[in-house]
N, C-alpha and C positions, 0 to 999 in steps of 0.2 A: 239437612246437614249432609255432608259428604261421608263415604264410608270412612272407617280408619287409616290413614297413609294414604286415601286418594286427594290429590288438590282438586280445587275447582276448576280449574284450566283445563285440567285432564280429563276431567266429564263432559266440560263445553268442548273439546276438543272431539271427543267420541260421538256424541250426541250431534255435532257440525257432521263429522265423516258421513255415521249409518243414516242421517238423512237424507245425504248428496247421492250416495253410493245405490242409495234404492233401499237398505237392508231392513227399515222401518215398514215400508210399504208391504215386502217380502213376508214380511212376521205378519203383518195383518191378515195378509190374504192367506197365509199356513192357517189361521187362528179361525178366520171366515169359514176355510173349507173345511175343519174337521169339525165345526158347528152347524155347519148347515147339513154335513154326512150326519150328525148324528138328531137330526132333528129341532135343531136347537134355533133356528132362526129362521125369520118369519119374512120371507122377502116381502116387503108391501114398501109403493113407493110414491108420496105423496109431494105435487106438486102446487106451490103457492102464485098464484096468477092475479095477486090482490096490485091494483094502482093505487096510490097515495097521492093525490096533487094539492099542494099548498095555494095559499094565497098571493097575489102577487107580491103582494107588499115583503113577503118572508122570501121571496124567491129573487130577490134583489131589483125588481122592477124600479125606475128613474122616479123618482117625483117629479110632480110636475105633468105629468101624464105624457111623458116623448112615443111616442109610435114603436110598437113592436118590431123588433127586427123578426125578419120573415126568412123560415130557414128552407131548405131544399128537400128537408126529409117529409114524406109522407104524415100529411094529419094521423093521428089514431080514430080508430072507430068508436 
């Protein structure tokens, strides 16, 4: 719910701005450094490297068995 006497227009309206304007980002990174000066956050940063390949049949392959189109990008290893 909206506070008292505010519309909703006026919160999307504000919420549009301080996102465009940076003023979100701002607050975060104030919010970041006075936790990390005070110990409070644990930099670790964990990367996901996982491939998922489907079946043809789900990956929208022809019936019929037509010939792969053959692209220019590099195979993966």
């Amino acid at each position: 719910m909206c506070p008292s006497g505010t519309g909703g227009h006026t919160l999307h309206t504000r919420f549009r701005r301080w996102t465009l304007d940076g003023t979100f980002e701002r607050m975060l990174q104030a919010a970041q450094a006075r936790a990390d000066a005070a110990g409070d956050i644990e930099w670790l940063v964990s990367v996901d490297s996982t491939v998922v390949r489907t079946h043809q049949h789900a990956a929208g392959a022809r019936k019929g068995g037509s010939a792969a189109q053959h692209s220019d990008a590099p195979e993966a290893d």
